[in-house]
C-alpha positions in Angstrom: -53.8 -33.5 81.6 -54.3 -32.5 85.2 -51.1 -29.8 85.2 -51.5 -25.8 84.2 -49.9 -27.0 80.8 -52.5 -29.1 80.3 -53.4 -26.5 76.9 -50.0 -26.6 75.6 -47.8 -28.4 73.5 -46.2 -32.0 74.2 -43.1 -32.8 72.2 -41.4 -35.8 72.9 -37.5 -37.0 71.3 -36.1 -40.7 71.5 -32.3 -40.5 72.1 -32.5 -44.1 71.3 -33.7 -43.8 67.8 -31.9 -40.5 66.3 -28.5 -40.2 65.0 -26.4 -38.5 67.6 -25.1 -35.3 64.9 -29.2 -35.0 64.7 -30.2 -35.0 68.2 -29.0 -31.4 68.8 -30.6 -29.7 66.1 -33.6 -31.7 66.5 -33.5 -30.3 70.5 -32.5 -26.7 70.2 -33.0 -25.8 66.2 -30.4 -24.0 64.1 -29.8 -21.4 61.8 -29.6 -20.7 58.4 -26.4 -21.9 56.9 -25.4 -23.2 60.6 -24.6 -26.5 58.6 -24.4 -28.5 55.1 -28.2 -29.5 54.2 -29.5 -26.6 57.3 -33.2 -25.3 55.9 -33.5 -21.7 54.3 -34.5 -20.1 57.8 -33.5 -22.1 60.1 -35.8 -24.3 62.0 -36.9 -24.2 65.7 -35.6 -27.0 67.9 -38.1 -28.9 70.6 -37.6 -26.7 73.1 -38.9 -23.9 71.3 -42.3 -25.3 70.3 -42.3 -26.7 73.2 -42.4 -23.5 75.2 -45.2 -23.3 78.0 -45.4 -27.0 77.9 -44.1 -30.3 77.9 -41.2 -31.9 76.1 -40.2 -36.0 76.7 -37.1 -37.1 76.8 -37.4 -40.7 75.5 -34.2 -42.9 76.6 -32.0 -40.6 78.2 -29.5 -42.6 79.0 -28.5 -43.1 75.6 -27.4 -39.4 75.2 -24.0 -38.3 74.1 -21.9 -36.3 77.2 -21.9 -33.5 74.3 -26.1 -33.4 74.3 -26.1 -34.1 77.8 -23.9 -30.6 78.8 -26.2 -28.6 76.1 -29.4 -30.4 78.2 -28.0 -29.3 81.8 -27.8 -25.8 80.5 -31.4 -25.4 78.8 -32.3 -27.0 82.2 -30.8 -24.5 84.7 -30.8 -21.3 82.8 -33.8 -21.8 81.2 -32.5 -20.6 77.9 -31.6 -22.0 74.3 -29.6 -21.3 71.9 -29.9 -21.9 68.2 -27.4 -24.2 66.3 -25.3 -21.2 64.6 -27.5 -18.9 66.5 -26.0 -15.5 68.2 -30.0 -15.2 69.9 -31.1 -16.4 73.5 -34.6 -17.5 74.0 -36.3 -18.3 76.7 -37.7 -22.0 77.0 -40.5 -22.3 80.0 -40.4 -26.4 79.7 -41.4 -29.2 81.9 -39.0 -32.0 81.6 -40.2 -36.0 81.4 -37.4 -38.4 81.4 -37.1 -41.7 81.0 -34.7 -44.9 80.6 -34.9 -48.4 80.5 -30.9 -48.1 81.9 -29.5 -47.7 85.4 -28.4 -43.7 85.5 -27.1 -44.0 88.7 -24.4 -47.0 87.3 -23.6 -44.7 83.9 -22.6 -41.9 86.7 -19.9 -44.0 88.2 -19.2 -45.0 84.7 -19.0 -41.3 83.8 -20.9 -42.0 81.1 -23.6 -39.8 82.4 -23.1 -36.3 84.0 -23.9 -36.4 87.7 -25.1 -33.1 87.9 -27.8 -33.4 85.2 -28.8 -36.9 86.8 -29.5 -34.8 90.1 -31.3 -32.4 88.2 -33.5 -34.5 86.3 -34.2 -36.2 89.8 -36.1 -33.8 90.7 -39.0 -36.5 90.9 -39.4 -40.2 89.7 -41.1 -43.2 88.9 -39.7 -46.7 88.7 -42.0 -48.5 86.4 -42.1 -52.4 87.6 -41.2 -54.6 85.0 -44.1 -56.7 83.5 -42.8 -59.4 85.1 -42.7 -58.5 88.5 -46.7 -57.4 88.3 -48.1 -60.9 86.6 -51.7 -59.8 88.1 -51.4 -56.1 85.2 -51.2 -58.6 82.4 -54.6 -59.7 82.5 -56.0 -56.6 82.2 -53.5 -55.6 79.3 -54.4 -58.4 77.4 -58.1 -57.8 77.4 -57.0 -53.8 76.6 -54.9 -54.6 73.3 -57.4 -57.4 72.7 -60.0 -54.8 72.3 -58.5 -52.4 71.3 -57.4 -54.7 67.9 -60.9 -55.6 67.3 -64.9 -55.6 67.9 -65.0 -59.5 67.7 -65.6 -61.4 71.2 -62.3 -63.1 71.4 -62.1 -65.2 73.6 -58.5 -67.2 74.9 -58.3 -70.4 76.6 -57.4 -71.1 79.5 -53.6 -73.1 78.6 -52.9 -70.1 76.5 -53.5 -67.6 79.3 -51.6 -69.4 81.8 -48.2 -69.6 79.1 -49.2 -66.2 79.1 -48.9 -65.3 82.4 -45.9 -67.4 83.1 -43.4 -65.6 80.7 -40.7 -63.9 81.5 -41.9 -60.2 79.0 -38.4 -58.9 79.0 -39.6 -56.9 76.1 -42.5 -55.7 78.7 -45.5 -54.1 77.0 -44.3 -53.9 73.7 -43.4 -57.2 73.4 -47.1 -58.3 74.6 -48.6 -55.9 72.7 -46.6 -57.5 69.8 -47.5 -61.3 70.7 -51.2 -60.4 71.0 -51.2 -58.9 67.6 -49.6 -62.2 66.1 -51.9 -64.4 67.7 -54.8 -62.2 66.6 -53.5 -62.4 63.3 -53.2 -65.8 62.9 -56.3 -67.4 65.4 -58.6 -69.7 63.6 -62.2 -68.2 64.4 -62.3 -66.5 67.8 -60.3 -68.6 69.9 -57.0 -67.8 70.7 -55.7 -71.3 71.7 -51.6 -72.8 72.1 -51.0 -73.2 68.5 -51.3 -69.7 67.8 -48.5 -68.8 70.1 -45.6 -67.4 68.0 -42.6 -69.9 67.6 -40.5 -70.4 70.3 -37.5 -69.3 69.2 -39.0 -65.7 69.4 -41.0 -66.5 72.5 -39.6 -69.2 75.1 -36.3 -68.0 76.9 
């Protein structure tokens, strides 16, 4: 919001959640006929609609060597090429990556290019796992809390403490997703111990 693409586009992809033989034309777009079930006219990858701003690449370390070699190119020359495609367009992109994986481990592995982990490390954040910043989670609770309803909920003081003392190796998502439980199934508006979810899906 602060940046000079602050007016354009944000596109973001999850390598996590997209069939590998789909990740490619969903990143740089392909032409007509460039494959069984490929639109009449083709159809513009990320990259393109993404051009003069942002495009996030959501779990990165989940992308095939194949994607990733396509991905270093895009990111040095600046250019794509359509699926099929004979044409060279520009793409003026910023780059956001991010993994909940170890990069740096996959690239003695060799499953994960060295040079594109050097030149996506241009800059980074390592996000502190939920766990290690026990102090953040009362302040997310009261955020999903209110953001889930207009009622004065209020939790006791047991229940925020088990709170506070688990492990959240599902992080945000995984308190976001507890909260909504217990809001679901609180009796009035007080969250108490018995509306913690079962323990098989909570207690480690």
């Amino acid at each position: 919001n602060e940046s000079n693409r602050s007016s354009g586009p944000f596109l973001a992809i999850n390598f996590s959640a997209i069939p590998d033989d789909l990740i490619e034309s969903e990143l740089f777009g392909y032409e007509e006929g460039a494959f069984t079930g490929a639109k009449k006219g083709g159809k513009a990858g990320l990259f393109e609609q993404a051009d003069g701003g942002t495009i996030f690449l959501d779990e990165i370390g989940d992308a095939s060597l194949k994607v990733q070699t396509r991905l270093l190119r895009v990111l040095e020359e600046k250019e794509v090429m359509r699926i099929g495609g004979s044409q060279i367009k520009t793409a003026d992109v910023r780059v956001i990556a991010a993994t909940n994986k170890n990069l740096e481990k996959l690239v003695k592995e060799q499953k994960f290019r060295e040079d594109l982990y050097y030149r996506l490390k241009l800059g980074y954040i390592r996000l502190v796992p939920l766990r290690e910043r026990r102090q953040d989670i009362y302040e997310f609770i009261d955020y999903f809390v209110k953001t889930d309803t207009v009622e004065n909920v209020r939790i006791t003081d047991e229940t925020m403490e088990k709170l506070v003392s688990h492990k959240w190796y599902g992080n945000l998502r995984e308190l976001k997703n507890v909260l909504s439980y217990m809001m679901a199934v609180k009796d009035g508006n007080t969250i108490t111990l018995d509306d913690l979810p079962d323990e098989t899906c909570f207690y480690r």
